[in-house]
SERO-4910 file (N, C-alpha, C, O; in steps of 0.05 Angstrom, whole numbers):
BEGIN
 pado doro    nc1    nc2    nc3   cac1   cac2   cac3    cc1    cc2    cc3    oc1    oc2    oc3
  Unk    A    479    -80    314    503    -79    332    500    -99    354    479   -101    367
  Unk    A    525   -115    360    523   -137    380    528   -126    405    547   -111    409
  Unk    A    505   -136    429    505   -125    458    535   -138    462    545   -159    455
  Unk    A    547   -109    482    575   -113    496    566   -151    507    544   -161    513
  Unk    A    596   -164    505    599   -177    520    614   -173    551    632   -156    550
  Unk    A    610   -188    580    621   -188    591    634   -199    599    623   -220    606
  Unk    A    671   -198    608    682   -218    614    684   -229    635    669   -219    652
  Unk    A    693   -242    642    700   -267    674    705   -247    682    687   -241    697
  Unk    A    721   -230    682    732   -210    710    716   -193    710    714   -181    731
  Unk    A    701   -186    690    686   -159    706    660   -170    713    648   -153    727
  Unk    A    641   -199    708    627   -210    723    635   -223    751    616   -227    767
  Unk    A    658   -230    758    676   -230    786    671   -205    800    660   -208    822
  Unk    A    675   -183    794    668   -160    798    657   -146    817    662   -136    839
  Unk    A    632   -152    792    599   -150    800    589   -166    827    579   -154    846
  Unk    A    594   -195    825    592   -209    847    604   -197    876    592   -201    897
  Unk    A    628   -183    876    647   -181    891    630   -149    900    623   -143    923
  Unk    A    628   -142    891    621   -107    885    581   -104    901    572    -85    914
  Unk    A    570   -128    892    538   -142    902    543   -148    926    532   -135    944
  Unk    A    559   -165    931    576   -169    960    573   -160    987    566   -169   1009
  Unk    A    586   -128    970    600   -116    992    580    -96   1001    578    -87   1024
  Unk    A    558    -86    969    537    -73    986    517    -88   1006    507    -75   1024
  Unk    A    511   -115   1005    497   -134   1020    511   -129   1048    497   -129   1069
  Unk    A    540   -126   1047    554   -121   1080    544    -94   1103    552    -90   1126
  Unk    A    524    -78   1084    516    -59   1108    495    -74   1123    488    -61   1143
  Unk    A    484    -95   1120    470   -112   1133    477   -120   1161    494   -138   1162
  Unk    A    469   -111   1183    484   -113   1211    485   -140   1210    465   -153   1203
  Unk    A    522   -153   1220    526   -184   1220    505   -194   1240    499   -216   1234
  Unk    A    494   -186   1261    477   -197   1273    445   -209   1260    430   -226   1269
  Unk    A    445   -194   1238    420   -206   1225    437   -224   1199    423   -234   1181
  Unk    A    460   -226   1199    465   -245   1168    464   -278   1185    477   -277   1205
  Unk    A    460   -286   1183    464   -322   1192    482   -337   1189    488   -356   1204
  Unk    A    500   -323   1158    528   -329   1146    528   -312   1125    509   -305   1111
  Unk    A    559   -303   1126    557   -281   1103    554   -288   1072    547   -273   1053
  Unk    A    564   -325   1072    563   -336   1050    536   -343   1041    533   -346   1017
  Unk    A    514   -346   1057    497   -358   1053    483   -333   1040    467   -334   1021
  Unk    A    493   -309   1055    481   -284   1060    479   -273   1027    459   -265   1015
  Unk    A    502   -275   1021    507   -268    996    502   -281    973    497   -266    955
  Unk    A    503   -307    968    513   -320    948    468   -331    945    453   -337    926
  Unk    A    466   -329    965    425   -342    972    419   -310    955    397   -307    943
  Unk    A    434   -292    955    420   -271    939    416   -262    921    398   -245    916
  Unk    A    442   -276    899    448   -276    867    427   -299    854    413   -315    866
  Unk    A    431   -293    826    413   -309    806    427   -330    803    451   -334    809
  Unk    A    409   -345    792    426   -370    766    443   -387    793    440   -392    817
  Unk    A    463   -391    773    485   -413    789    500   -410    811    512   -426    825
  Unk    A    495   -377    811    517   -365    833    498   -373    862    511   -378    882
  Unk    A    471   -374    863    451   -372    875    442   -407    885    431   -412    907
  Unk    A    448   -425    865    435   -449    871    449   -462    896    436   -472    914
  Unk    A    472   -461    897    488   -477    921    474   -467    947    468   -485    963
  Unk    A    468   -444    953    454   -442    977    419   -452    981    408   -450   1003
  Unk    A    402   -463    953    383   -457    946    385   -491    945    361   -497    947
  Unk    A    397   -511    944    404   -538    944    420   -550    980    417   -572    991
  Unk    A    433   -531    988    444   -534   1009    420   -533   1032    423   -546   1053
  Unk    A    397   -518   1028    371   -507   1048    363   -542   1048    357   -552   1069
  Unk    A    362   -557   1027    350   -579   1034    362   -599   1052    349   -618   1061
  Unk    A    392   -593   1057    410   -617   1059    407   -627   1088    391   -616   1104
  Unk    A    423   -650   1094    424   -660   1124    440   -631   1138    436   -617   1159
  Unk    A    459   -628   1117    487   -604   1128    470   -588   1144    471   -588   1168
  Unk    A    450   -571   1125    439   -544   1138    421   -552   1157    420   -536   1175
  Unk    A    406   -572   1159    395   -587   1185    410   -594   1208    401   -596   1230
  Unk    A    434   -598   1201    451   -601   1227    475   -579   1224    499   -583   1227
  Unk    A    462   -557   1218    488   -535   1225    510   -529   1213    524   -511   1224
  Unk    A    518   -540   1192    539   -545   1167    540   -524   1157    518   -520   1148
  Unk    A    556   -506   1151    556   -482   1130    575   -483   1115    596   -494   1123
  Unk    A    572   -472   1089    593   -473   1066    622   -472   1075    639   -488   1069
  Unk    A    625   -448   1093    657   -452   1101    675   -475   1111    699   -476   1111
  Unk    A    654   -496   1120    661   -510   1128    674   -532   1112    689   -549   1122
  Unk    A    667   -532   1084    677   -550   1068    702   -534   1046    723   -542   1037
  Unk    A    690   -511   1044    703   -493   1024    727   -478   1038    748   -471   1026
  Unk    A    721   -475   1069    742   -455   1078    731   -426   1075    709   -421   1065
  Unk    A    745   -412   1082    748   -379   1086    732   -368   1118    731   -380   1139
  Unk    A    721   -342   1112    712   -332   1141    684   -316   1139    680   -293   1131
  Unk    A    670   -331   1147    635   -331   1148    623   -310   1162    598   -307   1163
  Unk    A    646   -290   1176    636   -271   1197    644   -246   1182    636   -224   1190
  Unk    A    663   -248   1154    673   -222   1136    663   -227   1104    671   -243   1087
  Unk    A    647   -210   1103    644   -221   1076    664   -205   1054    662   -210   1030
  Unk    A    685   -183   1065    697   -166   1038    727   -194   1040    745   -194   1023
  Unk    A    726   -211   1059    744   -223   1053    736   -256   1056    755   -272   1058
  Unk    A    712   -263   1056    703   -287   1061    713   -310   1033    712   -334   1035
  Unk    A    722   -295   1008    741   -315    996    772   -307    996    786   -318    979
  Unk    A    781   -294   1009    807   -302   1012    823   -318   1032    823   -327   1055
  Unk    A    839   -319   1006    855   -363   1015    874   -347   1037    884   -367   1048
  Unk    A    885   -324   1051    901   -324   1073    876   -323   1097    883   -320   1121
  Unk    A    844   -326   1088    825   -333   1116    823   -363   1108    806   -377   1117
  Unk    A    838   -372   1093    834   -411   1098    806   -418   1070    793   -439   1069
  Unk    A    804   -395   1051    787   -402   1036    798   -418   1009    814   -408    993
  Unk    A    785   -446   1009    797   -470    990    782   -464    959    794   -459    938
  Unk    A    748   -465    962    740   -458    936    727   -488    931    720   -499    951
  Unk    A    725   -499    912    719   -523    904    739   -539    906    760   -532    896
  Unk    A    736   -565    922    755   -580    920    757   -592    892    737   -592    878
  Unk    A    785   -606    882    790   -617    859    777   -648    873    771   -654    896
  Unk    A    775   -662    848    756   -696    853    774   -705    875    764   -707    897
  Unk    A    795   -711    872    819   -732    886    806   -721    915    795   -736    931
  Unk    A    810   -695    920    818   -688    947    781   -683    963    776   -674    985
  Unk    A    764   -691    942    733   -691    958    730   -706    986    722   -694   1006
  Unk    A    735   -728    987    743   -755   1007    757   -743   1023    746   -745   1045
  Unk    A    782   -727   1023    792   -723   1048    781   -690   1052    783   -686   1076
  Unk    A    773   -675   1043    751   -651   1051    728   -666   1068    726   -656   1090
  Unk    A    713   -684   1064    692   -691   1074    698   -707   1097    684   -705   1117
  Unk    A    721   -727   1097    730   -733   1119    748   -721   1149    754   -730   1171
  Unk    A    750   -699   1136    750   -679   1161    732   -681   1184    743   -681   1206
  Unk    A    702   -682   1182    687   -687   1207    674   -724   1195    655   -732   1208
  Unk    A    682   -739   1173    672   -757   1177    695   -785   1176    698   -805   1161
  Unk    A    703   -777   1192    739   -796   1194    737   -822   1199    759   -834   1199
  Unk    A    713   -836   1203    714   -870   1198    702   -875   1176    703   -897   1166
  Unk    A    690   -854   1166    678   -872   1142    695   -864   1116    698   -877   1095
  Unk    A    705   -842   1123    735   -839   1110    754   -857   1115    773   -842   1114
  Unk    A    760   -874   1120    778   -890   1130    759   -928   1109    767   -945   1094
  Unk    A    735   -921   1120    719   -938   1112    725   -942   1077    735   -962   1067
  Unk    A    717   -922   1064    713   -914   1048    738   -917   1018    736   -923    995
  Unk    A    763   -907   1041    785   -906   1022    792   -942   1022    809   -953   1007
  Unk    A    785   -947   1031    794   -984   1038    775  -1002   1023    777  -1026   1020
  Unk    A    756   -986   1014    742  -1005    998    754  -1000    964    775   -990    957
  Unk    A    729  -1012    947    740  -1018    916    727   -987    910    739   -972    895
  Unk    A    710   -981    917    704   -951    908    734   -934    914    747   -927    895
  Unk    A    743   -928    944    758   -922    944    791   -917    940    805   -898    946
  Unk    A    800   -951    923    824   -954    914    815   -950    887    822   -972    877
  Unk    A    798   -931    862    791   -927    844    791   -892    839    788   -878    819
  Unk    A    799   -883    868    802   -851    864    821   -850    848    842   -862    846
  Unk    A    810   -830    833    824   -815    816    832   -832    795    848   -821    779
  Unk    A    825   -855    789    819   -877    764    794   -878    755    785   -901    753
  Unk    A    777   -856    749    746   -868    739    733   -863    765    713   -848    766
  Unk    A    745   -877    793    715   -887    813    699   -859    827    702   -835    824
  Unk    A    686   -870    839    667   -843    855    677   -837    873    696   -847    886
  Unk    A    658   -812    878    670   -799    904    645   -797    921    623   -807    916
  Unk    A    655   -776    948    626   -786    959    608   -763    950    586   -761    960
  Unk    A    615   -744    931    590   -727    925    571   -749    899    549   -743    889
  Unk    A    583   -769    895    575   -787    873    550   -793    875    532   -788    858
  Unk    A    548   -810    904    522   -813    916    510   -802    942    493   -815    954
  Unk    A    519   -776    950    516   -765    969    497   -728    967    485   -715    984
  Unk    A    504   -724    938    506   -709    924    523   -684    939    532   -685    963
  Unk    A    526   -658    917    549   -633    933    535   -623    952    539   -632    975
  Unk    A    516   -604    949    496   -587    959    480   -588    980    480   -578   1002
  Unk    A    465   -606    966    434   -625    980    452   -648    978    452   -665    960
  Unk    A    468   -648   1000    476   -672   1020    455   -688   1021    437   -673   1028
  Unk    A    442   -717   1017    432   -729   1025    440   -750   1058    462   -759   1060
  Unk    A    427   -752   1071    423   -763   1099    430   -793   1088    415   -804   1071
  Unk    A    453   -805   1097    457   -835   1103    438   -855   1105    422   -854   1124
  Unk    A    437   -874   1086    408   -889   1098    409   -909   1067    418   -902   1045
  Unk    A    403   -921   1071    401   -948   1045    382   -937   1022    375   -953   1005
  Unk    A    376   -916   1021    364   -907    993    378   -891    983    369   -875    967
  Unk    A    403   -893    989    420   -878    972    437   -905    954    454   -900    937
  Unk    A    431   -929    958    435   -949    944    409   -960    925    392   -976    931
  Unk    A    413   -948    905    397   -951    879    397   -953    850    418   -948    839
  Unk    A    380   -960    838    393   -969    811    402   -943    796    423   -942    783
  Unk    A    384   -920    797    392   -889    786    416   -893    790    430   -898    770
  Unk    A    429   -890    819    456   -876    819    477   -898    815    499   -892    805
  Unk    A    472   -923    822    498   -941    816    501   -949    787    522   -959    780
  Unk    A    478   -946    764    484   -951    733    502   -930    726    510   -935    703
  Unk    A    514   -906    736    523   -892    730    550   -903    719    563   -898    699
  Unk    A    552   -919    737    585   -939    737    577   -964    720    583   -971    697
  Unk    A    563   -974    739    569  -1006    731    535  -1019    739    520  -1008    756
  Unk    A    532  -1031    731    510  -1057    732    510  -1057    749    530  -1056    763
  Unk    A    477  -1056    762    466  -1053    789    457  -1077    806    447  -1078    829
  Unk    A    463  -1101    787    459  -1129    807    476  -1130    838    465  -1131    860
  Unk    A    497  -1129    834    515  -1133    858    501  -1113    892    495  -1121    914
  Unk    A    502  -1089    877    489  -1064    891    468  -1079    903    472  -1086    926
  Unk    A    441  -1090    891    419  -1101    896    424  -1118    915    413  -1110    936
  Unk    A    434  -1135    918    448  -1152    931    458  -1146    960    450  -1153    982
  Unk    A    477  -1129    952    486  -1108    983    454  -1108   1004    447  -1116   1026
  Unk    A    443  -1091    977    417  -1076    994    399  -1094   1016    393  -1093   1039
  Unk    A    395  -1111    990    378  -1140   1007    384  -1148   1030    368  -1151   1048
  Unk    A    415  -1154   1032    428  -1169   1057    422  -1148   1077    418  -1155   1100
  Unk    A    421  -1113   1068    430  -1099   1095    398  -1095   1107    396  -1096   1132
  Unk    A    367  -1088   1090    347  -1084   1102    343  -1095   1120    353  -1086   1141
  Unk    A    332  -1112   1120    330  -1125   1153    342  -1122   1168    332  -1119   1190
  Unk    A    369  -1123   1167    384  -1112   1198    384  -1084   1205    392  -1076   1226
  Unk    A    373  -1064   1181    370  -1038   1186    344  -1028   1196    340  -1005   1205
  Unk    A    325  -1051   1190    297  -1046   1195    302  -1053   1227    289  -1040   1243
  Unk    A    316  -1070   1234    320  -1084   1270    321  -1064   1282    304  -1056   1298
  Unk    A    354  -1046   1274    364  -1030   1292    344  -1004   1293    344   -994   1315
  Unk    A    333   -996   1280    315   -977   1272    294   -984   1303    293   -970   1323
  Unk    A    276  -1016   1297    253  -1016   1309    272  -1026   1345    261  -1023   1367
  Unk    A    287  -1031   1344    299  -1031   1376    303  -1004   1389    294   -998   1411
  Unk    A    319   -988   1373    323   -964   1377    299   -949   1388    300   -934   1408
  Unk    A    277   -954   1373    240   -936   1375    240   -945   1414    238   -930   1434
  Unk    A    243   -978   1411    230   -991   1443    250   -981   1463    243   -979   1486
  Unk    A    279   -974   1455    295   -973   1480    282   -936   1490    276   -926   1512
  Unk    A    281   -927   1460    271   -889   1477    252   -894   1489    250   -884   1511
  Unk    A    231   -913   1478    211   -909   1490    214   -918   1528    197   -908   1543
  Unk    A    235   -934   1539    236   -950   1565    247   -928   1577    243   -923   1601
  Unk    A    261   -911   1561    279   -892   1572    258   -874   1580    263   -862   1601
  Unk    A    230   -868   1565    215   -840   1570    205   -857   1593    199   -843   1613
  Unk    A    199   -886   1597    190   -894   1625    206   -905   1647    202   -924   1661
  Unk    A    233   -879   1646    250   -882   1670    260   -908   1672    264   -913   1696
  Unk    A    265   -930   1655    275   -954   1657    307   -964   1645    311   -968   1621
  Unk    A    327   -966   1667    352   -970   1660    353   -984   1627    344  -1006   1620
  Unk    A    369   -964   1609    373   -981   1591    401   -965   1575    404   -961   1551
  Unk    A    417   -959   1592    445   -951   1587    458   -976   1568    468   -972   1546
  Unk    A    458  -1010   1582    479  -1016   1568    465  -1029   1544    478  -1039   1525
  Unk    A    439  -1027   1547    426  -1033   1515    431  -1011   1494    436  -1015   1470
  Unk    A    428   -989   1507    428   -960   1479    460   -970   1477    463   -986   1458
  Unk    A    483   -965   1492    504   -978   1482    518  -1000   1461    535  -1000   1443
  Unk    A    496  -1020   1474    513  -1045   1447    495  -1034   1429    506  -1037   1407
  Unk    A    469  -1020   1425    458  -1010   1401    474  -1002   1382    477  -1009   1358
  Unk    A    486   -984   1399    507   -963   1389    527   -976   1373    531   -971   1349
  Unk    A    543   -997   1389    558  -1007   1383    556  -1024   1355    575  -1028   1339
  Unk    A    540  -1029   1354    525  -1057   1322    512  -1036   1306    514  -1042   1282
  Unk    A    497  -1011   1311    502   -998   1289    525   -982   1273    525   -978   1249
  Unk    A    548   -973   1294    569   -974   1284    579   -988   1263    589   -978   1243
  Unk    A    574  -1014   1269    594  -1040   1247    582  -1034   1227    594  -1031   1205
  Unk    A    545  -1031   1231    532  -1048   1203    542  -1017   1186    544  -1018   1161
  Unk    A    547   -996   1198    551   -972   1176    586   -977   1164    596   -968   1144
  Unk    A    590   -984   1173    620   -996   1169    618  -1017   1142    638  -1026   1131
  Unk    A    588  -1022   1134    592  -1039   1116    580  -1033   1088    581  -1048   1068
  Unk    A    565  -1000   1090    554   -983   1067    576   -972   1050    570   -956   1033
  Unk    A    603   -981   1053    618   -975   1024    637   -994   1016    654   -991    999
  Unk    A    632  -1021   1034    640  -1049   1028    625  -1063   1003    601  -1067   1002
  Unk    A    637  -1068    990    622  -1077    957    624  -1111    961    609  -1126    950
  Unk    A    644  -1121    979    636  -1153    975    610  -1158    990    601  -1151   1012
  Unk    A    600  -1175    968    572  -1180    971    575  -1208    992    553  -1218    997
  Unk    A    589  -1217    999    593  -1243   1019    605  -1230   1042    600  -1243   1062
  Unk    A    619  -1211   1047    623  -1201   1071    600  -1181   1084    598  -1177   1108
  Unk    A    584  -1171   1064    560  -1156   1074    548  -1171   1083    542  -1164   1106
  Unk    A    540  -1194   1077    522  -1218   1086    529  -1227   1110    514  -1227   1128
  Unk    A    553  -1236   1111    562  -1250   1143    565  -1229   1163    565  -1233   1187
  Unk    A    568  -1210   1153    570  -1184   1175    546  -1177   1191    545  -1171   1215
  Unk    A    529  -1180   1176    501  -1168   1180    481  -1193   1188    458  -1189   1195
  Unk    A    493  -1223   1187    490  -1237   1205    490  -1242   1229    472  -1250   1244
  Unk    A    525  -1232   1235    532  -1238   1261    519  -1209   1270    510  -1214   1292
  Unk    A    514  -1178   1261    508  -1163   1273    480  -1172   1285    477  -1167   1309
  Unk    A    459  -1184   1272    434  -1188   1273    434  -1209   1304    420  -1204   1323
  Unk    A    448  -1226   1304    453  -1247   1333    460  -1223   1355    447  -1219   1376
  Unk    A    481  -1208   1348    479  -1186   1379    452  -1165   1374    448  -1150   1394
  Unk    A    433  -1160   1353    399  -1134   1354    397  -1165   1371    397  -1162   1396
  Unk    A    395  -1187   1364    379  -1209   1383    377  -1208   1406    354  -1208   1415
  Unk    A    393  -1207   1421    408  -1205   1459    397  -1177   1459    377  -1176   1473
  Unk    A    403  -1159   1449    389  -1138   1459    367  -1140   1456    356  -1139   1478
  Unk    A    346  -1143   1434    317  -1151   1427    308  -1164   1459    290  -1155   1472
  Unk    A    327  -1191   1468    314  -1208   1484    308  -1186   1520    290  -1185   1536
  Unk    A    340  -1170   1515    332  -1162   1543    303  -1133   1549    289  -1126   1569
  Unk    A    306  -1122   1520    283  -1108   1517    257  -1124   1526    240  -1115   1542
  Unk    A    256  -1150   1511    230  -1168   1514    227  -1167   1548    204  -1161   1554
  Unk    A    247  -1172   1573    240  -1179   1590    238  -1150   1604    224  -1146   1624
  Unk    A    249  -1135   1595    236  -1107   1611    202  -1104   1606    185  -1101   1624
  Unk    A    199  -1104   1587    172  -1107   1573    159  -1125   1584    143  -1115   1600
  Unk    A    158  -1147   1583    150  -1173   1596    147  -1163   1634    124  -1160   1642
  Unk    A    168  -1160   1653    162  -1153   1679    147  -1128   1678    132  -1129   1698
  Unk    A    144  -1105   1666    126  -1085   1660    101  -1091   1661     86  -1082   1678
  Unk    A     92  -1113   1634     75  -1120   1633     53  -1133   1657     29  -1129   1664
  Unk    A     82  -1156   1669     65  -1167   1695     58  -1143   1715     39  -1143   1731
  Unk    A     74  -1128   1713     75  -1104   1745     53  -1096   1742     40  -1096   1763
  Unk    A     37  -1084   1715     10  -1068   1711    -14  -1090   1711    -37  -1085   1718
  Unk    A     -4  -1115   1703    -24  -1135   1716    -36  -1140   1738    -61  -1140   1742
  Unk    A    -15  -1144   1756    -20  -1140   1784    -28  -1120   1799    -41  -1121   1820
  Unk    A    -20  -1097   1786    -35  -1068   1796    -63  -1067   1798    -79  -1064   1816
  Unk    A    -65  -1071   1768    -97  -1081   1761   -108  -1096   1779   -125  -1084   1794
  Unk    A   -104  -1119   1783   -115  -1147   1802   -114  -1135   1827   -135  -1136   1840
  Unk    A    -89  -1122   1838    -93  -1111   1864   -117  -1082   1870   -127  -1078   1892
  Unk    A   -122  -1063   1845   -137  -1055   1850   -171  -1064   1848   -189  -1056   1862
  Unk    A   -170  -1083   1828   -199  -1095   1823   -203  -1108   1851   -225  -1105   1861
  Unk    A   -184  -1123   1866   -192  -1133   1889   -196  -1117   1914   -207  -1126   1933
  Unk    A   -187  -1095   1913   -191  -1072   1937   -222  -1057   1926   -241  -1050   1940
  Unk    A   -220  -1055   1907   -258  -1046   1898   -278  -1063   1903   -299  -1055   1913
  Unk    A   -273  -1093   1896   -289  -1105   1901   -289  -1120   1936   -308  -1132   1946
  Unk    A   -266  -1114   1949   -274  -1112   1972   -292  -1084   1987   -312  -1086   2001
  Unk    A   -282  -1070   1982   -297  -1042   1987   -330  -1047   1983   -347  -1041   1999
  Unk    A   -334  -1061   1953   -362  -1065   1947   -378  -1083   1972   -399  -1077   1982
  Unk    A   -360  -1107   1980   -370  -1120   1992   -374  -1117   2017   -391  -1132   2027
  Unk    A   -357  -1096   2036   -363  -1091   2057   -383  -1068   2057   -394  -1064   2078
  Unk    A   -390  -1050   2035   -406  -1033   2034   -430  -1047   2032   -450  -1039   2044
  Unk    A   -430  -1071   2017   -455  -1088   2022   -465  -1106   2047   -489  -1112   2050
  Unk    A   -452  -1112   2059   -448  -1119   2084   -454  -1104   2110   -461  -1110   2133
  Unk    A   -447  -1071   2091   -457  -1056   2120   -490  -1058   2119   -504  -1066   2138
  Unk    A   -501  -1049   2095   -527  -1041   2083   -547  -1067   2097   -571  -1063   2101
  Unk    A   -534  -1091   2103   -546  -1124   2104   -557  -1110   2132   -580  -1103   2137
  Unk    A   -528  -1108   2151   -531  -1100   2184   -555  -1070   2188   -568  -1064   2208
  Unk    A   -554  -1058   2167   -571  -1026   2181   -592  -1040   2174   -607  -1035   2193
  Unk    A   -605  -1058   2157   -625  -1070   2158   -642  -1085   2168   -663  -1091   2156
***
């Protein structure tokens, strides 16, 4: 005799029914009711919170509701769509779900050739970003794994090349400006244009022309320079100031020596 099968609705159910006994849990100890619940089932129902633990999201505070919708403080109603609960977005509408808190690069994004390909074949940003385990922004998410998916990974390569070095700049300027900053040294309008030129160069991680990545990341690299230079001269008068400290103290010791020797000459 064949074990009962169960259907979609009465495994809906179950989940729903698992749920709600999990809700005698005082909300003060759940963290999120979604996380609460869904981190406590098996299998598939279970992985999204179990993939999400790795992500940038849950490192910076992101919780499922936030992309999915509904209400994180009720769990007998945390999927219903009159608390704003969406569910999985369909492909088309991923880009503008995600661009809710990321609205330039949404903007970025839809303007490029990736993005006049929605909903024709092209990617989205869970493509290379992944759903779950969000990966963190950063030029290793440009790779041959994930761009053969599509298309031939020369061009991509290409991108990459032009952007390291100016990403390695802003990176190692960034290290010297905290560091002037932990030694109380004005550097407002340097962290600023920082700011400002890493802005652009991210403005250019979903730009596919390989000749505009290049000149971009040119002209960005001439303004890390000006800032590079005025770092150098904070650094540089630093340097002389502790010189002179030095020199001024070596010369007050070795005066001290010498009149201490001087006295020792006279008691003699």
């Amino acid at each position: 005799m064949k074990p009962a099968r169960i259907s979609g609705s009465m495994r809906t159910l179950f989940i729903l029914t698992f749920c709600l006994l999990l809700s005698v849990v005082p909300l003060a100890a759940q963290e999120n009711t979604c996380v609460q619940c869904h981190g406590s089932l098996p299998g598939r129902y279970g992985e999204p919170v179990l993939l999400w633990k790795t992500s940038v999201h849950a490192g910076n505070g992101v919780y499922c509701h936030e992309c999915h919708g509904g209400d994180p403080k009720d769990m007998t109603n945390a999927m219903n769509p009159s608390r704003g609960f969406k569910g999985v977005p369909k492909q088309t509408a991923i880009p503008e779900t995600c661009g809710r808190c990321h609205v330039g690069v949404l903007k970025d994004f839809m303007g490029s050739a990736h993005g006049k390909k929605l909903g024709n074949g092209g990617p989205t940003c869970v493509t290379c970003h992944g759903n779950h385990a969000i990966k963190k922004a950063s030029l290793d998410l440009i790779n041959e794994k994930t761009c053969t998916k599509c298309h031939p990974y020369e061009r991509a390569r290409l991108m990459k090349q032009a952007m390291q070095a100016t990403e390695g700049r802003i990176t190692s300027l960034d290290n010297r400006i905290q560091t002037l900053k932990l030694q109380g040294k004005a550097s407002e309008g340097m962290e600023q244009g920082l700011f400002n030129a890493r802005n652009r160069f991210h403005t250019l991680f979903h730009d596919v022309m390989v000749e505009k990545v290049r000149s971009e990341s040119t002209a960005i690299d001439k303004e890390l320079e000006t800032i590079g230079a005025q770092i150098d001269a904070i650094e540089q008068a630093e340097k002389k100031r502790k010189i002179a400290g030095s020199v001024a103290i070596a010369g007050a010791l070795l005066a001290a020596l010498f009149f201490r020797l001087l006295g020792k000459t006279y008691d003699n």
